[in-house]
C-alpha positions in Angstrom: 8.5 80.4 -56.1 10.2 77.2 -54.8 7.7 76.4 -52.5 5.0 76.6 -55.4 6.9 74.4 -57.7 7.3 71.9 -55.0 3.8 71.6 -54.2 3.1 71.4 -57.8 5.3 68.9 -57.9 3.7 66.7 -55.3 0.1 67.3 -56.4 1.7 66.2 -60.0 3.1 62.8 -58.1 -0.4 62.2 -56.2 -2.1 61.8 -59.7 0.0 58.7 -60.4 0.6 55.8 -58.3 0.8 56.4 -54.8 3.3 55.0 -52.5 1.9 52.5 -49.9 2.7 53.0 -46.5 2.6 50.5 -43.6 2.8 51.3 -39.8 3.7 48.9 -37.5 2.8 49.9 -34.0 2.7 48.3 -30.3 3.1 48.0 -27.0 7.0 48.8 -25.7 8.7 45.9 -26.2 6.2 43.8 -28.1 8.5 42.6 -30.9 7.8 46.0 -33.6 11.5 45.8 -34.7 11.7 41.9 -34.4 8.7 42.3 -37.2 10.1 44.9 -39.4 13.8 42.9 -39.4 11.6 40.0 -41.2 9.4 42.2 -43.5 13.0 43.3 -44.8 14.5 39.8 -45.0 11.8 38.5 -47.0 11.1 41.7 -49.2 12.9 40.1 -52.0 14.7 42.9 -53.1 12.4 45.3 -53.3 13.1 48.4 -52.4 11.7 49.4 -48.9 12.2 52.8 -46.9 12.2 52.6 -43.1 10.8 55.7 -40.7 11.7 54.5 -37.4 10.3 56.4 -34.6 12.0 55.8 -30.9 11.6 56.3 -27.6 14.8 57.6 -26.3 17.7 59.2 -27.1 20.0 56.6 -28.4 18.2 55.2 -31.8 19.0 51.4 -31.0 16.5 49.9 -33.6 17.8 51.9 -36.2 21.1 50.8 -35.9 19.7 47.0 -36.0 17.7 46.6 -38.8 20.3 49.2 -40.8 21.5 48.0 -44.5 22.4 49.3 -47.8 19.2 48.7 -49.9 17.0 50.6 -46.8 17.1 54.1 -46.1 16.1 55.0 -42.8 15.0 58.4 -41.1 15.6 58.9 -37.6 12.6 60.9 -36.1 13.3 61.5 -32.3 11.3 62.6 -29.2 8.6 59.7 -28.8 5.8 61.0 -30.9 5.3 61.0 -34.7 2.0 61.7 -34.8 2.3 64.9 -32.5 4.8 67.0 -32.1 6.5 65.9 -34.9 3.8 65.8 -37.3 5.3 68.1 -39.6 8.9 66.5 -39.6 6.8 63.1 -40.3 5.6 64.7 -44.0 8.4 66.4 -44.7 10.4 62.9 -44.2 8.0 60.8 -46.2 8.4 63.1 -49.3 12.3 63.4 -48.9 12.0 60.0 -49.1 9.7 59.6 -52.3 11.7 62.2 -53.8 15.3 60.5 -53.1 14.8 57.1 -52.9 11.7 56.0 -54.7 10.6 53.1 -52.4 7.7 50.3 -53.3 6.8 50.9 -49.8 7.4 52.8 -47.0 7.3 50.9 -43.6 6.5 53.3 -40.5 7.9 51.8 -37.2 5.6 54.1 -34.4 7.4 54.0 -30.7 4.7 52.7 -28.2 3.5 55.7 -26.7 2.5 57.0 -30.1 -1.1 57.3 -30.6 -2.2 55.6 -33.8 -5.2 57.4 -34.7 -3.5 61.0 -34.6 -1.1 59.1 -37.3 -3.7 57.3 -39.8 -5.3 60.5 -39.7 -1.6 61.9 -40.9 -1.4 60.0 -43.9 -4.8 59.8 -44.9 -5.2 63.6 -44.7 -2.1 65.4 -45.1 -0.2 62.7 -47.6 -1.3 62.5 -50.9 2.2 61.6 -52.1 0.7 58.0 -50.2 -1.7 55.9 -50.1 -2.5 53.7 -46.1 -1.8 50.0 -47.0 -2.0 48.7 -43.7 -1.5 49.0 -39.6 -0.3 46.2 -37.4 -0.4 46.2 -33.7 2.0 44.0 -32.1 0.8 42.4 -28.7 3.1 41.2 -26.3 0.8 37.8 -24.8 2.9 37.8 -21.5 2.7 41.1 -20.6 -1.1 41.1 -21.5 -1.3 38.1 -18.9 0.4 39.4 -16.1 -0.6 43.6 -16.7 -4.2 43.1 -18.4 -4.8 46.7 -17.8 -5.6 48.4 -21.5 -5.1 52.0 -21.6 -5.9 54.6 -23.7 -3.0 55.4 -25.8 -3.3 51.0 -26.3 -6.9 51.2 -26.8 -6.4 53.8 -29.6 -4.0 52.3 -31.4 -5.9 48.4 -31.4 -9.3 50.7 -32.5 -7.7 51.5 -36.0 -5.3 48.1 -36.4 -6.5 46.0 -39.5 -4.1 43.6 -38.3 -3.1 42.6 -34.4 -0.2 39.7 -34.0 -0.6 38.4 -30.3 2.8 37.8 -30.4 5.1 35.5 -27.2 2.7 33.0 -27.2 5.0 30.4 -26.3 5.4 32.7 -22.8 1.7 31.7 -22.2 -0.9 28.9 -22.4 -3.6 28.4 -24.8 -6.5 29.1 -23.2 -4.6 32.9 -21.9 -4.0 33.4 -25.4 -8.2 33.2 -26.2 -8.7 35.5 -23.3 -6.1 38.0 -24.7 -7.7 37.5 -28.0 -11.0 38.3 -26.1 -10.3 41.4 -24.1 -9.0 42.7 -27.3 -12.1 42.3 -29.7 -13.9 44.6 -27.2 -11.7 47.2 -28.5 -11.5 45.9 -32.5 -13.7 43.2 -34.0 -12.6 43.4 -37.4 -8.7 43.1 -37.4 -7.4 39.7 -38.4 -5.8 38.1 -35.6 -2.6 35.5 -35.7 -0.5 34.6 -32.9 3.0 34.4 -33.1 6.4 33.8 -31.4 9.2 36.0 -32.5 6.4 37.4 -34.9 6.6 34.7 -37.3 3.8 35.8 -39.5 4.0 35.2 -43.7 4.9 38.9 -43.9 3.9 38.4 -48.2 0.5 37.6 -47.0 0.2 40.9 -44.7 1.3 43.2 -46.7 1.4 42.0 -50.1 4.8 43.0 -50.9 5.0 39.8 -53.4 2.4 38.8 -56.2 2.2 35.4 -54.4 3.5 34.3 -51.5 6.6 31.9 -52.2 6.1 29.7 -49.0 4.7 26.5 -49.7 2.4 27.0 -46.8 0.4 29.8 -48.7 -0.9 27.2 -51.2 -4.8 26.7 -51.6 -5.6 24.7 -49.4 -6.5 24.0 -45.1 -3.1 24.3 -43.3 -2.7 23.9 -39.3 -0.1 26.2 -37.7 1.7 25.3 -34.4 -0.8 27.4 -32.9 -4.0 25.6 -33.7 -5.1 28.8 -36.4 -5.4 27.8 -40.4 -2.7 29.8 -42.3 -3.1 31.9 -44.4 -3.9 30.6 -48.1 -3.8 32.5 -51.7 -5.5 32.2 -54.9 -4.9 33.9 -58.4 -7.6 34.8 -61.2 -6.7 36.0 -64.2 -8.6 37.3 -67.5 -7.9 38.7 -71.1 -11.1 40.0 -70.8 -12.0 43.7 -70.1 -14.2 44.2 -67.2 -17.2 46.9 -66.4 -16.1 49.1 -63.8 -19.4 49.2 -62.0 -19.8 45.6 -61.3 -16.2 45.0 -60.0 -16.5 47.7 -57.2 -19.8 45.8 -56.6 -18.1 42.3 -56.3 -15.1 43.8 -54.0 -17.2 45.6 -51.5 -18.8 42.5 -50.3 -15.9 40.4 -50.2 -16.2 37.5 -47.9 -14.6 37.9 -44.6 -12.7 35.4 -45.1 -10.6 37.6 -47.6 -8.1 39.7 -45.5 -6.1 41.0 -48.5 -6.4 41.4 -52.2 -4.5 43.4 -54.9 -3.4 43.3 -58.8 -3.9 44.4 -62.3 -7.7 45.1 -63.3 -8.8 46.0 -67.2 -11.7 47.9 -67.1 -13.7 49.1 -69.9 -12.2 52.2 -70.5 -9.5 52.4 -68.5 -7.0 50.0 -66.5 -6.4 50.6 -62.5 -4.3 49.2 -59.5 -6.5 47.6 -56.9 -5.5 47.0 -53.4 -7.9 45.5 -50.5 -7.3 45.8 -47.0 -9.5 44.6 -44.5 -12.6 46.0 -46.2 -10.4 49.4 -47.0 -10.3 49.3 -50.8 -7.8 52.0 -53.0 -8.5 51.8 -56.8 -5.7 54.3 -59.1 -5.5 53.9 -62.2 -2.5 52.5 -63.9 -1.7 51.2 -67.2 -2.2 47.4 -67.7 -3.1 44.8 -70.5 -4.6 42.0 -68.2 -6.6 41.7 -65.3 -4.6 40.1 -62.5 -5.9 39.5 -59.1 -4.6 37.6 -55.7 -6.5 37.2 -53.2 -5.2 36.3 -49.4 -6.8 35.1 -46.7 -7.6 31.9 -44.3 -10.0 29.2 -45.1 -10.3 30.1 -49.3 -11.6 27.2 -50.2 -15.0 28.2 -49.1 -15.3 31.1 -50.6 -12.8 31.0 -53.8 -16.0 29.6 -56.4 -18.3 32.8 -54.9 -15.6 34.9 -55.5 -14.7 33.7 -59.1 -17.9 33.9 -59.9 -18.6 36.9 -59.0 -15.7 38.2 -61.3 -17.1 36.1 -63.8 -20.4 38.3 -63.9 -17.7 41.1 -64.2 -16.3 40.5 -67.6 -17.9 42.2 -70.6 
């Protein structure tokens, strides 16, 4: 009787708003926790739930990135997606259930095989909804061991976004060819390369409306690593849009456009939108006005085809 309530309870829950999930994965040592300590710091209070997933038996990370607004799960034994699949669910819905997060960040140990994992959420979650995954490279080790294996190839084959992170450890030129021997394995993630993965963590994951940083203005910027950063633009309407037309418009969004998400007034209803790397999630959610960021590098190219393709949208 329990048990039927509960699942009840969570098919109820997967009607509304599902909760967005993130998983940061990588090579040991690549600079996962360094990444998920800066997601936290610039989460503006929201509130964020943390499944860390180690390698050992002491939980070290855990114990680092541990505070009082984040509630953090401690799965052991090295692999998430495997033999602790069913530990994994049963964590992400304690969590939902207790602690009601925005988001739930999922820190994967390196010997975890992505795949097995995206596969988790997408199929055996519907509490959750995939948001993004992040591979973390670590340059210098890519230089010196250039060796990709399996468990590494499957986890760069699903990443919608790969951080080549250490560059200061290497030259420019070794950075393209890292860059290069890993588009053989993915040739749609967006790639930025970083040192202590300092990456605009709003404009990967969208945990803010707009990014904050003055560097995620419209407009061409130059980071210390020769790549444009990552720019933003809002549109807004009063207007109520046909629902036919605007999944039109966002399936071909430029390439340009890495990331996209807000309020959207449709004709008869209004939805949340979120855009990913060419995944797209539409739930519907009660709203008054269409709002809509869009992130990405080099805008200003495509921000007039995009508005006015929305334009064609409104009724």
């Amino acid at each position: 009787m329990q048990e039927s309530e509960s699942r009840q309870k969570r098919e109820g829950e997967a009607e509304g708003v599902r909760t967005p999930v993130v998983l940061i994965t990588g090579s040991l040592g690549s600079g996962k926790t360094t990444l998920l300590r800066r997601i936290l710091d610039e989460a503006g209070g929201r509130r964020i739930a943390v499944l860390m997933n180690e390698f050992g038996e002491i939980a070290i990370d855990s114990q680092v990135i541990r505070r009082e607004s984040v509630n953090i799960v401690e799965l052991g034994g090295g692999c998430v997606c495997c033999s602790l699949s069913g530990e994994f669910d049963a964590a992400v819905r304690e969590i939902i259930d207790t602690a009601h997060p925005e988001v739930i960040v999922v820190e994967a140990t390196g010997v975890a095989e992505s795949d097995a994992l995206v596969f988790e959420v997408e199929e055996s979650l519907p509490e959750v909804r995939l948001d993004s995954v992040i591979y973390v490279v670590d340059a210098d080790i890519s230089v010196r061991h250039p060796h990709i294996g399996y468990t590494t190839r499957k986890q760069l084959e699903v990443a919608d976004v790969i951080l080549v992170n250490k560059v200061d450890l290497i030259t420019t030129n070794q950075a393209k060819e890292v860059e290069a021997a890993i588009r053989h394995h993915n040739e749609t993630a967006l790639f930025s390369r970083t040192m202590g993965c300092d990456v605009d963590t709003h404009s990967l994951f969208g945990l803010g409306a707009l990014p904050k940083r003055p560097r995620a203005r419209l407009g061409v910027h130059v980071d210390p690593h020769g790549e444009a950063e990552f720019q933003s633009f809002a549109w807004k309407t009063g207007a109520r849009l046909a629902e036919m037309k605007f999944r039109e418009c966002v399936q071909v969004l430029p390439s340009e456009v890495f990331r996209a998400k807000g309020f959207v007034v449709l004709e008869e209803r209004s939805i949340l939108f979120n855009y990913v790397a060419g995944r797209i999630n539409l739930e519907d959610f009660p709203a008054d006005r269409t709002q809509l960021v869009f992130i990405g590098r080099h805008l200003d190219r495509v921000r007039p085809e995009i508005e006015s393709r929305l334009g064609e949208c409104v009724r």
